[in-house]
Every structure is written in structure tokens, then in C-alpha cells.
KOLGULO-65006 format. One line per 2 residues: their letters; for each residue x, y, z of N, C-alpha, C, O, CB. Coordinates in steps of 0.2 Angstrom, whole numbers. Glycine has a CB too. Layout:
<sites>
a = X Y Z X Y Z X Y Z X Y Z X Y Z  ...
</sites>
This chain:
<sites>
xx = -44 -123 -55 -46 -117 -51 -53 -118 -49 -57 -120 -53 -44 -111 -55  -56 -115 -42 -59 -116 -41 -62 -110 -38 -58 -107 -35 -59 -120 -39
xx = -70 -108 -38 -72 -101 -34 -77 -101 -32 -81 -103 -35 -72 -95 -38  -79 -99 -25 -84 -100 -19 -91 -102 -23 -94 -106 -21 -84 -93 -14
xx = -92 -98 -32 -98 -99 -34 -97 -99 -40 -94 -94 -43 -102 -94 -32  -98 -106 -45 -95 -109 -50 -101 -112 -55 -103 -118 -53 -90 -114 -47
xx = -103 -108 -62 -105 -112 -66 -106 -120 -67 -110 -124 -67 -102 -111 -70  -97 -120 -66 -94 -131 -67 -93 -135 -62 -87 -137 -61 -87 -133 -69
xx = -96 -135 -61 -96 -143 -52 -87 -143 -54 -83 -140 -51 -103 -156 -55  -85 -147 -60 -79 -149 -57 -72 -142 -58 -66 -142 -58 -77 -156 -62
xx = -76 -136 -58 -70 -132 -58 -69 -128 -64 -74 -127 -67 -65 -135 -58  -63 -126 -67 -60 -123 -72 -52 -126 -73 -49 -128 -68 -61 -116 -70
xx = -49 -128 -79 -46 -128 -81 -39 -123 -84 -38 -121 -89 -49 -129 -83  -34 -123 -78 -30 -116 -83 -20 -120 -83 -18 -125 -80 -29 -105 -77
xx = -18 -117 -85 -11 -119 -89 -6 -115 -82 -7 -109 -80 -10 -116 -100  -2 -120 -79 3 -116 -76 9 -113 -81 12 -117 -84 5 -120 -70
xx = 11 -106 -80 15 -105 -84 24 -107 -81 25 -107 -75 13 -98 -86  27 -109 -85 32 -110 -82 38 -104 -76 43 -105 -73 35 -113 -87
xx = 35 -100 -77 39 -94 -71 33 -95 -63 32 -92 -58 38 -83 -76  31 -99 -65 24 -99 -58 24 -108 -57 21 -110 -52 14 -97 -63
xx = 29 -112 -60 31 -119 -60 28 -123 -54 26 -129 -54 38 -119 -61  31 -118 -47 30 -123 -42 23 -122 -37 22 -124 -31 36 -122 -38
xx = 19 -120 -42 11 -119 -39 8 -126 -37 9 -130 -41 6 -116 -45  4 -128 -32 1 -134 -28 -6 -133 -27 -7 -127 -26 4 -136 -22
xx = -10 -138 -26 -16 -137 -24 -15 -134 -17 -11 -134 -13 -18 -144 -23  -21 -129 -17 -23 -125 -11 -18 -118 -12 -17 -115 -7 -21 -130 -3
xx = -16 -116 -16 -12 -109 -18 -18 -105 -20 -23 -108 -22 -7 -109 -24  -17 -100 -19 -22 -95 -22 -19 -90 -27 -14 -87 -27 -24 -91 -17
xx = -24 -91 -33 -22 -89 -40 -26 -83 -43 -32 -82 -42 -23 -94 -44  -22 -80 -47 -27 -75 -49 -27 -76 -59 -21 -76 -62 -22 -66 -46
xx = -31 -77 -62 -33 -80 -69 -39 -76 -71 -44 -74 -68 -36 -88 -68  -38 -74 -79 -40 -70 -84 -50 -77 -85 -50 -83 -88 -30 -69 -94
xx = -55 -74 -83 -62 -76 -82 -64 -75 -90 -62 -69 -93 -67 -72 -77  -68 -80 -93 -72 -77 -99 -71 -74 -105 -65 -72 -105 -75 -74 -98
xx = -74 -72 -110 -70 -69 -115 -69 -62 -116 -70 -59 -121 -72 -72 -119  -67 -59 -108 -65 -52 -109 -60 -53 -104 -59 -48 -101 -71 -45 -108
xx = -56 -59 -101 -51 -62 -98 -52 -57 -88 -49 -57 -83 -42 -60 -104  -58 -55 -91 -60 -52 -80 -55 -56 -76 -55 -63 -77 -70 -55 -74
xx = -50 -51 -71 -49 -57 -67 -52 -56 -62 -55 -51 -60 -44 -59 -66  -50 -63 -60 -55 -67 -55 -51 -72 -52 -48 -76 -56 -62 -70 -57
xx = -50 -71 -44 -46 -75 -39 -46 -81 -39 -52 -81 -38 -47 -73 -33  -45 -87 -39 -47 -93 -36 -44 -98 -32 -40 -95 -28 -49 -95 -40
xx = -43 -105 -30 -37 -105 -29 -37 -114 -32 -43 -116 -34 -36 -103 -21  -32 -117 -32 -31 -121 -36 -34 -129 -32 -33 -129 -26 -23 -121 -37
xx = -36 -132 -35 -39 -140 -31 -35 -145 -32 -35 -150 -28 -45 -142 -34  -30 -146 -39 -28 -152 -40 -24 -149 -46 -26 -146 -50 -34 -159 -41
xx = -17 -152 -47 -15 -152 -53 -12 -158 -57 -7 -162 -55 -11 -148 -53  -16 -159 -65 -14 -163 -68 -6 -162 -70 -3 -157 -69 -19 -164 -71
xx = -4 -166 -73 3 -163 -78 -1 -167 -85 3 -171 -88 13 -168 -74  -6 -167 -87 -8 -169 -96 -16 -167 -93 -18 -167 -88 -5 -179 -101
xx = -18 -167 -100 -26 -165 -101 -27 -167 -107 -23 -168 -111 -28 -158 -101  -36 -168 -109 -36 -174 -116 -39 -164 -117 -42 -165 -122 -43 -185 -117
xx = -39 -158 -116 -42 -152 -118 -37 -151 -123 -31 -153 -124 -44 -146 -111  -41 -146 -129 -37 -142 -134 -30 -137 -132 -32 -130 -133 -42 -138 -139
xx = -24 -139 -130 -20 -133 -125 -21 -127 -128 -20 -122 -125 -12 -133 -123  -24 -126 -136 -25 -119 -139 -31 -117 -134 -29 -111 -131 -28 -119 -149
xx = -36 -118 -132 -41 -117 -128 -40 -115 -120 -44 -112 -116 -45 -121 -129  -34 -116 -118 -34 -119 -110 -29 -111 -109 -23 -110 -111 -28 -130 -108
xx = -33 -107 -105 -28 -100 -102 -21 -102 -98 -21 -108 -96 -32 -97 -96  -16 -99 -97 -14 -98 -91 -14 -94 -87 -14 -88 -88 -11 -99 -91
xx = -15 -98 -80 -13 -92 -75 -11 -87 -75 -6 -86 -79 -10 -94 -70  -15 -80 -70 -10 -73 -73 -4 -71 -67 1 -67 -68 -17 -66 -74
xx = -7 -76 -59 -1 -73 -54 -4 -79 -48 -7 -84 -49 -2 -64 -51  0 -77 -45 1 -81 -39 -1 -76 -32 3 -71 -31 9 -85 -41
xx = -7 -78 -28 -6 -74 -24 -4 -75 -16 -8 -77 -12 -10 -72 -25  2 -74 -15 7 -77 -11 5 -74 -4 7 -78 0 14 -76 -13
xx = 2 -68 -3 1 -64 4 -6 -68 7 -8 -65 11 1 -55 3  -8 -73 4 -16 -76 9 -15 -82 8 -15 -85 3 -24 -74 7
x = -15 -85 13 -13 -91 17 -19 -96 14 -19 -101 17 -13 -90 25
</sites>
């Protein structure tokens, strides 16, 4: 996930849940920010299917926003 103005050069990290399964690069997503879960829009850059990250740590997505192109 990615957002116009980003702490992480390479992005953020979140878990697709499986009711949201057929999410692709370039969707626009809505995901729980920081540790009071703010959301905050973003949209997706690349998806792996494995991560060497702790999945206890790695959020998932909270929605899918389907009405912006």
C-alpha cells in the first residue's frame, strides 16, 4: 500500500483478507494507519503471495474502494 506522502520509500505492508481475495495492484484500499489503526486510503503497488515479516505484526486491509478508478 502506498500514499501520495510516505514515511517508507518502499511502502507499507498489509495482509489481504480473504473476503477481499481478488485485490491487484493499482485498487484502491482503505487500511487501519499506526497504533490507533486511523484509516487512511491508499492504493496497492504490488502483491506478494509470502513475506519473510512476523504475519502477528502485518495488518489487514479494512475495504476495498471500488467507486474510484
Amino acid at each position: 500500500m502506498e500514499r501520495a506522502i510516505d514515511q517508507y520509500p518502499d511502502g507499507l505492508t498489509y495482509a489481504i483478507p480473504r473476503d477481499l481475495e481478488g485485490l491487484a495492484a493499482g485498487d484502491r484500499v482503505l487500511v487501519g494507519l499506526g497504533r490507533g489503526d486511523a484509516r487512511a486510503q491508499g492504493w496497492i503497488v504490488h502483491v506478494d503471495r509470502t513475506t519473510d515479516l512476523d504475519p502477528d505484526r502485518v495488518k489487514a486491509i479494512v475495504g476495498h474502494d471500488a467507486a474510484v478508478p
